[in-house]
C-alpha positions in Angstrom: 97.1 117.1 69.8 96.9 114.7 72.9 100.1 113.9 74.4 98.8 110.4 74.8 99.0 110.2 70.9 102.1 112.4 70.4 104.0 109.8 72.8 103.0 107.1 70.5 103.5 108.8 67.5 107.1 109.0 68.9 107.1 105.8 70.4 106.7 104.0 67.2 109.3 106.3 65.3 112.3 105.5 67.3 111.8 101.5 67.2 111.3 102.2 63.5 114.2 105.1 62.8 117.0 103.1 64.6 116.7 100.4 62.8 116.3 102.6 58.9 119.6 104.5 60.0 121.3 101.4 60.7 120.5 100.6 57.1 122.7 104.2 55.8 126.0 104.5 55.9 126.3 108.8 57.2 129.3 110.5 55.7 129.2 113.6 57.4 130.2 116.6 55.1 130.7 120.3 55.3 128.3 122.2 54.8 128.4 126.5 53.9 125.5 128.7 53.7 125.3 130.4 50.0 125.8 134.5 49.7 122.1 135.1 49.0 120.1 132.2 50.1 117.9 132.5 52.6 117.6 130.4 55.7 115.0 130.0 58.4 115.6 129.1 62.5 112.3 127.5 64.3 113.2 127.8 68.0 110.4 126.3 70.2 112.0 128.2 73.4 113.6 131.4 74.0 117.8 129.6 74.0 117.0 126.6 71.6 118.3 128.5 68.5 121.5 129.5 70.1 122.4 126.2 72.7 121.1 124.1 68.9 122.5 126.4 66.3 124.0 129.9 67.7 127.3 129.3 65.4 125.5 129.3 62.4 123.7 131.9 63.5 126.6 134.2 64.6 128.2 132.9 60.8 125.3 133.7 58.6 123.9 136.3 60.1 122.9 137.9 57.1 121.1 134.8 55.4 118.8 133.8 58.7 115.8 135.2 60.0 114.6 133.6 63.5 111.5 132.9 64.9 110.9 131.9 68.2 107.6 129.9 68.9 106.7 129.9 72.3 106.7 132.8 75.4 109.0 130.5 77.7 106.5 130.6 80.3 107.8 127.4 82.1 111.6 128.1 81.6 111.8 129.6 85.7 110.2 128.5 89.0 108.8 130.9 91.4 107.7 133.8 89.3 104.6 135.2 88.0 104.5 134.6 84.7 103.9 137.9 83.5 107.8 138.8 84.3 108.7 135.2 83.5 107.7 135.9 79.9 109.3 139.1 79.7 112.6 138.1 81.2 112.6 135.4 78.5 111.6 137.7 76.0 114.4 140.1 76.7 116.8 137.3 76.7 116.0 135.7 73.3 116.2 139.7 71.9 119.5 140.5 73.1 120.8 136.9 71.8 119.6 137.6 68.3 121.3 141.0 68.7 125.1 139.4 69.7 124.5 137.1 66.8 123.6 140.4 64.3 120.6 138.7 63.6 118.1 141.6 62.4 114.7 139.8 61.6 113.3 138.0 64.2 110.0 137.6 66.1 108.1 135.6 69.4 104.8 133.9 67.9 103.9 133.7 72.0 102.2 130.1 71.9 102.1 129.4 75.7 104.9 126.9 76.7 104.8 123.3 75.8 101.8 123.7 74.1 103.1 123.1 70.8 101.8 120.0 69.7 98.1 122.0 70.0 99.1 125.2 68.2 98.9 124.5 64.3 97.2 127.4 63.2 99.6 129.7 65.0 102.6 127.3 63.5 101.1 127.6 59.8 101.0 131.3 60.0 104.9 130.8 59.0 105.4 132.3 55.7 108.0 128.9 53.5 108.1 130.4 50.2 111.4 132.5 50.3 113.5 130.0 52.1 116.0 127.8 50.7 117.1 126.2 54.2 114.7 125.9 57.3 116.5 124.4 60.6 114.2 122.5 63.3 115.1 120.5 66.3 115.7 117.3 65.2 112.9 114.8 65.2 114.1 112.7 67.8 114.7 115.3 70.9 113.2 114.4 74.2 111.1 117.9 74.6 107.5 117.5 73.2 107.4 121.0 72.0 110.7 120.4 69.7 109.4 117.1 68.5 105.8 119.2 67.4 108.0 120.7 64.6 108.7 118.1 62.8 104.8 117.2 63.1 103.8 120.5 62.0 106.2 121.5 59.4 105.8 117.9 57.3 102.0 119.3 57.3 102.3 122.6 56.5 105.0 121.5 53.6 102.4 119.5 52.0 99.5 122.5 52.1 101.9 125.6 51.4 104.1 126.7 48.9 107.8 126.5 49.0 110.9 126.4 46.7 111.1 123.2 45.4 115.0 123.3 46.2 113.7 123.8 50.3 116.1 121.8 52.7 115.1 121.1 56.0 118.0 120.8 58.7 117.8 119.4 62.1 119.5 120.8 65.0 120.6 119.8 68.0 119.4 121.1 71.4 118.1 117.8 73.8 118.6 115.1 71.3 122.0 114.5 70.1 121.5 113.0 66.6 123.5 109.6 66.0 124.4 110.2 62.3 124.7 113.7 61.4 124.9 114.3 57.8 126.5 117.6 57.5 128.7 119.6 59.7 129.3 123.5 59.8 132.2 124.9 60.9 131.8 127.6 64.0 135.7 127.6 65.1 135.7 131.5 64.2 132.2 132.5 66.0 132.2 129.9 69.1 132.8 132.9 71.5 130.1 134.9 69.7 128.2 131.7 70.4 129.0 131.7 73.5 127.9 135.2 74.4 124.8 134.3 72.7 124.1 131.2 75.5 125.6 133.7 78.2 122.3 136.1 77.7 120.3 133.3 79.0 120.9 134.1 82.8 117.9 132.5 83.7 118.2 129.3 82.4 121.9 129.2 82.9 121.1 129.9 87.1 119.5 125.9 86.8 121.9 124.2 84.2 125.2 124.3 82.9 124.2 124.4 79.0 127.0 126.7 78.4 130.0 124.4 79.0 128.2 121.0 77.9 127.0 122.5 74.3 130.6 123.6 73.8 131.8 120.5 74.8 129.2 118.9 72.1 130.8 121.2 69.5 134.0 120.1 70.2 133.3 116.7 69.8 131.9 117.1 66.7 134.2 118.7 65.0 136.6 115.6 65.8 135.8 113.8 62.4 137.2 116.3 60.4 140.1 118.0 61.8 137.5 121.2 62.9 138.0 122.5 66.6 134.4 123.6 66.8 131.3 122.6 65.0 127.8 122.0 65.0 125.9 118.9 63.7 122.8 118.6 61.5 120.5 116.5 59.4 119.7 117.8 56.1 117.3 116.7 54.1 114.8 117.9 51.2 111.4 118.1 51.4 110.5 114.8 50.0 112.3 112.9 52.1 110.8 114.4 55.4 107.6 114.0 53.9 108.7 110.1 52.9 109.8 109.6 56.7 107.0 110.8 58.2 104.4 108.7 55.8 107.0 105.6 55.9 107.2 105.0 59.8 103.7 107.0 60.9 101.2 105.7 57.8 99.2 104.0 60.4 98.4 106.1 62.6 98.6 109.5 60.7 94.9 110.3 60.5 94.8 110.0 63.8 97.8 113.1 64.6 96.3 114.8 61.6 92.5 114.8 63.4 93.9 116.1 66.9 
């Protein structure tokens, strides 16, 4: 996909989205995880599932399994990019381990090309999820925004439950009307030791303290010292947003 045509793709959608959401009135709600479903983490980096979603993570442990698209191959400066990837690598495995995650894999899709990795995207097995979380579809980073693109594709040529909720994190683009909120009060400093394995990209910014602070903010609403934000919605309606604000220029993403 060109980024000339991802930009406007995403150009178009935010004119359009502000104004829909100012038509909704967003009563965030708490939101638990179910013993026995099953939930799914997209991370488009190595640190985007645990800066967006580590608490949940680190709380449901036993529901999630991870999977990380891209090798991180642009995450450090001055290094070949042989040991960049495996630095990143190693990182994103010893986060999954302090959150107890046990299933998790790297697809390796070279960093920030997401937008022009389908076939490696669609390889992503739906059917036994009740819950899949994404970055939400208005972050900055083109690689998180190529989720939303890819998954409203694949839901419409793959089979999933038809109960399959799709929840937007947050990671670059803090989302203005969250819909549900998860408490993380009792794993924040599991989250935290989650963020902490990521030396390298902790060495250029500070995501540590200003995800926290994030947390803390959101949990103001409802009387929770720590929580994290997210957009739920089925499978219909991502499908309805994406037809809704994109119709007319849909072939277009579809053919690149």
């Amino acid at each position: 996909m060109k980024k000339r045509i991802f930009q406007k793709f995403y150009n178009r959608f935010l004119s359009s989205f502000n104004r829909y959401l100012m038509t909704i009135n967003f009563t965030a709600k708490v939101f638990k995880i179910k013993e026995g479903e099953k939930a799914l983490c997209i991370a488009p980096h190595p640190d985007d599932e645990s800066i967006g979603m580590g608490g949940v993570l680190a709380k449901y442990k036993d529901n999630f399994d991870v999977i990380c698209l891209t090798d991180g191959s642009k995450g450090i400066k001055n290094q070949d990019t042989q040991s960049i990837v495996q630095t990143r690598i190693i990182e994103f495995e010893n986060a999954q381990k302090v959150a107890g995650i046990k299933n998790y894999r790297n697809l390796g899709i070279a960093d920030r090309e997401v937008c022009n990795s389908y076939e490696t995207f669609s390889q992503i097995d739906t059917k036994k999820y009740d819950y899949i979380f994404i970055p939400n579809l208005i972050d900055t980073h083109y690689d998180h925004r190529a989720c939303f693109i890819h998954l409203q594709k694949m839901l419409r040529e793959k089979k999933h439950k038809p109960n399959l909720k799709i929840l937007f994190y947050e990671v670059w683009g803090a989302l203005s009307s969250p819909n549900v909120l998860v408490e993380i009060t009792d794993v924040v400093q599991t989250k935290a030791e989650m963020i902490k394995c990521y030396k390298s990209q902790l060495e250029r910014k500070d995501y540590l303290n200003a995800i926290l602070g994030l947390n803390k903010y959101r949990g103001l609403t409802k009387n929770i010292e720590y929580s994290e934000a997210f957009w739920l919605l089925d499978c219909k309606e991502v499908l309805k947003l994406y037809d809704e604000f994109f119709s007319d220029i849909k072939e277009q993403i579809d053919n690149e």
